[in-house]
PDB file of N, H, CA, C and O in Angstrom:
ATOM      1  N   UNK A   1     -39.864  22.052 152.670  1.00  0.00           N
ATOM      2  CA  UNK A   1     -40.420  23.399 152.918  1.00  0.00           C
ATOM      3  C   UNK A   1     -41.792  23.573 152.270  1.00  0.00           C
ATOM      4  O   UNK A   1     -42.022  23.079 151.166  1.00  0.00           O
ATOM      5  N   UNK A   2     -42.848  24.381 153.055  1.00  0.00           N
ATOM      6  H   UNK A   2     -42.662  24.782 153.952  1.00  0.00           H
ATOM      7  CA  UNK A   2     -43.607  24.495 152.552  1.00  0.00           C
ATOM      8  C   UNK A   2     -43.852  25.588 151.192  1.00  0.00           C
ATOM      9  O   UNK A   2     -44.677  25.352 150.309  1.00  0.00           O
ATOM     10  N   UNK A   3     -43.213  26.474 151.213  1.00  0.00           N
ATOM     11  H   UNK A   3     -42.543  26.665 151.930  1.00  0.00           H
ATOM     12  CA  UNK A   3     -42.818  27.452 150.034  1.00  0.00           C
ATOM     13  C   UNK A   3     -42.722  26.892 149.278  1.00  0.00           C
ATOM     14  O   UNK A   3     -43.699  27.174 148.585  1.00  0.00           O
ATOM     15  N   UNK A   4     -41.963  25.891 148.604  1.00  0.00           N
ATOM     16  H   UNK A   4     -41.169  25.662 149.166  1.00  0.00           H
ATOM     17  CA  UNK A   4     -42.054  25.346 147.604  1.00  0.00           C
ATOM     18  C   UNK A   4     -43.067  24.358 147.118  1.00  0.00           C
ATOM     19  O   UNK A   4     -43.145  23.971 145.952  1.00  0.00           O
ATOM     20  N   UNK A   5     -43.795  24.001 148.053  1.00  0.00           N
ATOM     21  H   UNK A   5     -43.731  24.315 149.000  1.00  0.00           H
ATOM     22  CA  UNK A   5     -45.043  23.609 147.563  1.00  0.00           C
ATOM     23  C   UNK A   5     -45.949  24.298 147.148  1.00  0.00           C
ATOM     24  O   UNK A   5     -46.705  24.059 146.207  1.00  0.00           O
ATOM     25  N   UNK A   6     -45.912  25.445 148.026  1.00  0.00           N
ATOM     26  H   UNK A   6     -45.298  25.639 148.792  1.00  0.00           H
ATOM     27  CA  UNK A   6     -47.033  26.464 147.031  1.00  0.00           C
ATOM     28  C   UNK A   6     -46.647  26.902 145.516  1.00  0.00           C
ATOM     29  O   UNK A   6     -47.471  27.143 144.634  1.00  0.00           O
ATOM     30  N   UNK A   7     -45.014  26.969 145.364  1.00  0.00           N
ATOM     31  H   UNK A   7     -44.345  26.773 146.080  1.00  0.00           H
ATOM     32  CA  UNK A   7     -45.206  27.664 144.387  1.00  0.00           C
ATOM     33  C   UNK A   7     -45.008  26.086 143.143  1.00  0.00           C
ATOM     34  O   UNK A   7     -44.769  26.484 142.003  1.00  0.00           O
ATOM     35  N   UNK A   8     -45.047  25.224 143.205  1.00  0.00           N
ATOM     36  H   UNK A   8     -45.241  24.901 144.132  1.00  0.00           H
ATOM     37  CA  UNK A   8     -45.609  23.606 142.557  1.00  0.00           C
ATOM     38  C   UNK A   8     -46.818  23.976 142.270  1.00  0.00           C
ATOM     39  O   UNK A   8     -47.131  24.093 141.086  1.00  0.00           O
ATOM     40  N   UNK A   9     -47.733  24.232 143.280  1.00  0.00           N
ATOM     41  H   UNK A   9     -47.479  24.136 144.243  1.00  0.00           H
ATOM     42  CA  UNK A   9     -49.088  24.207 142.719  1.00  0.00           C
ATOM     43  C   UNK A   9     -49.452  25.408 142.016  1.00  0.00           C
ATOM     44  O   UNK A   9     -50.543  25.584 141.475  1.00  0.00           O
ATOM     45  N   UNK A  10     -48.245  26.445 142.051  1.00  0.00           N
ATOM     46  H   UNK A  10     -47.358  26.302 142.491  1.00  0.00           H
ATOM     47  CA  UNK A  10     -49.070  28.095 141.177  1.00  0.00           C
ATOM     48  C   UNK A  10     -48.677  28.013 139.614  1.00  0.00           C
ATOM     49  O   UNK A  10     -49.258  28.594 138.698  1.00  0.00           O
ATOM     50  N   UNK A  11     -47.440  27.069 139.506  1.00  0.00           N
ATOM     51  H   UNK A  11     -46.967  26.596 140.250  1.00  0.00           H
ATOM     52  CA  UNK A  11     -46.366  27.359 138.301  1.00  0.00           C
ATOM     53  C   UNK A  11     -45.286  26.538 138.391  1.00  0.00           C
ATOM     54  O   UNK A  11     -44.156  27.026 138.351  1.00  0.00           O
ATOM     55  N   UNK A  12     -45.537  24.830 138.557  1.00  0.00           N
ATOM     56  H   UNK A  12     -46.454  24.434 138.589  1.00  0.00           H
ATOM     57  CA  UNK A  12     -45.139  24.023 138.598  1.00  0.00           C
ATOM     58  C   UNK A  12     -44.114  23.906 137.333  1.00  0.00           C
ATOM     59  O   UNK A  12     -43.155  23.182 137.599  1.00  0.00           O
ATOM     60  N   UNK A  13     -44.104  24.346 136.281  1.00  0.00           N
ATOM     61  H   UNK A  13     -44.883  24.934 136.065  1.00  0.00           H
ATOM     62  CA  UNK A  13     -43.340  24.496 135.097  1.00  0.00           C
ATOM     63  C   UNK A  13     -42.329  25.685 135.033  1.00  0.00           C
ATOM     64  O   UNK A  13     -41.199  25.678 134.546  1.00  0.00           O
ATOM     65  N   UNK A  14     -42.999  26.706 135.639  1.00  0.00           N
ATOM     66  H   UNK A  14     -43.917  26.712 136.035  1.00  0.00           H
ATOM     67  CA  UNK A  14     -42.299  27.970 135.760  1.00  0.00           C
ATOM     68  C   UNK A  14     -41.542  27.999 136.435  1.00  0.00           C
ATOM     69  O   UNK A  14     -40.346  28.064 136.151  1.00  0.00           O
ATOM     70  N   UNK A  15     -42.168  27.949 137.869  1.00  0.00           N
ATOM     71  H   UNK A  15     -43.140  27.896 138.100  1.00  0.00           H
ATOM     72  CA  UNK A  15     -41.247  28.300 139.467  1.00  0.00           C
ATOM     73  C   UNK A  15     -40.004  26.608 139.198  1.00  0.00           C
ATOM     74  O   UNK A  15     -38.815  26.670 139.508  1.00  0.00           O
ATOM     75  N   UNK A  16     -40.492  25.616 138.745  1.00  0.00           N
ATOM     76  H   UNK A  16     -41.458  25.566 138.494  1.00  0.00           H
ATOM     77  CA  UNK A  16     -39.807  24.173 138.418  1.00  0.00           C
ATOM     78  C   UNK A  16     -38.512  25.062 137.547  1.00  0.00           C
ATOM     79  O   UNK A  16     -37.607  25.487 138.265  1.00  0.00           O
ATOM     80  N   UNK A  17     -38.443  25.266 136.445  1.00  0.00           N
ATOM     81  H   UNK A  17     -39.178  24.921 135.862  1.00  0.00           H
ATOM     82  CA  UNK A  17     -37.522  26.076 135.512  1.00  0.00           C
ATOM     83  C   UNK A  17     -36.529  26.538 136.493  1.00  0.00           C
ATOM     84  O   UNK A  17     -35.527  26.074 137.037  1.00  0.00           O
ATOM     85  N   UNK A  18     -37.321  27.835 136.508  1.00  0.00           N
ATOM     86  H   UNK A  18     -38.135  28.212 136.066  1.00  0.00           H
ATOM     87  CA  UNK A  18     -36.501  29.038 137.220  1.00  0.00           C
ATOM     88  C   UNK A  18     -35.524  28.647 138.419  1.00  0.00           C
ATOM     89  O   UNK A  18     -34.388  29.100 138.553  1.00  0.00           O
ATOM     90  N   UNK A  19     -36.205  27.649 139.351  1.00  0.00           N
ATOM     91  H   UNK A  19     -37.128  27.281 139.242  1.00  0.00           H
ATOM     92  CA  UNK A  19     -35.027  27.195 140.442  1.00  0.00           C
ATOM     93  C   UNK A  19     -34.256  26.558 139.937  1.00  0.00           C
ATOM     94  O   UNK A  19     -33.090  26.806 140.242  1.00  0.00           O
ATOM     95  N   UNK A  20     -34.522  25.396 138.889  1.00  0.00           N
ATOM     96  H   UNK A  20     -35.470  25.194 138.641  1.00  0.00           H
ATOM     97  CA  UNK A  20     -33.165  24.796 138.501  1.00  0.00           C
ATOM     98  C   UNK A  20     -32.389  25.558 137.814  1.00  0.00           C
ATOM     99  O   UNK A  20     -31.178  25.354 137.892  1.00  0.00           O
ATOM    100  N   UNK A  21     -32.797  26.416 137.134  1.00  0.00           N
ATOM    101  H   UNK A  21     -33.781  26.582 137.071  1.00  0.00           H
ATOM    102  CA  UNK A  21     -32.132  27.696 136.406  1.00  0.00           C
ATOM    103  C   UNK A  21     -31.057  28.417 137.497  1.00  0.00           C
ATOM    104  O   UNK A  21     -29.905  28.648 137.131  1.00  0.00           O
ATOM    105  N   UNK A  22     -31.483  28.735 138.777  1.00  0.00           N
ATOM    106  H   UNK A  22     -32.419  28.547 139.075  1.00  0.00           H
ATOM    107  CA  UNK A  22     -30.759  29.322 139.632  1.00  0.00           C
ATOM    108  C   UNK A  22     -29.836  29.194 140.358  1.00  0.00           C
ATOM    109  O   UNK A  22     -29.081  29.961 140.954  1.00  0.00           O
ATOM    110  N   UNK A  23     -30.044  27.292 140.191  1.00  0.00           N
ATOM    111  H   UNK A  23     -30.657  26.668 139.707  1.00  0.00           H
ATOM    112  CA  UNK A  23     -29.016  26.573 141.398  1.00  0.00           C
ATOM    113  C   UNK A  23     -28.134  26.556 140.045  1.00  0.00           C
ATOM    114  O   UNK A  23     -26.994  26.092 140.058  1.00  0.00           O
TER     115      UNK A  23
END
């Protein structure tokens, strides 16, 4: 998906966290 590439390049540490946080 492309969504998740954008959010790699905004907050690759953050948005990275938070999804594994979610699953």
């Amino acid at each position: 998906p492309w969504g998740v590439r954008r959010f790699y390049v905004r907050d690759p540490f953050g948005r990275l966290v938070n999804i594994l946080s979610h699953r």
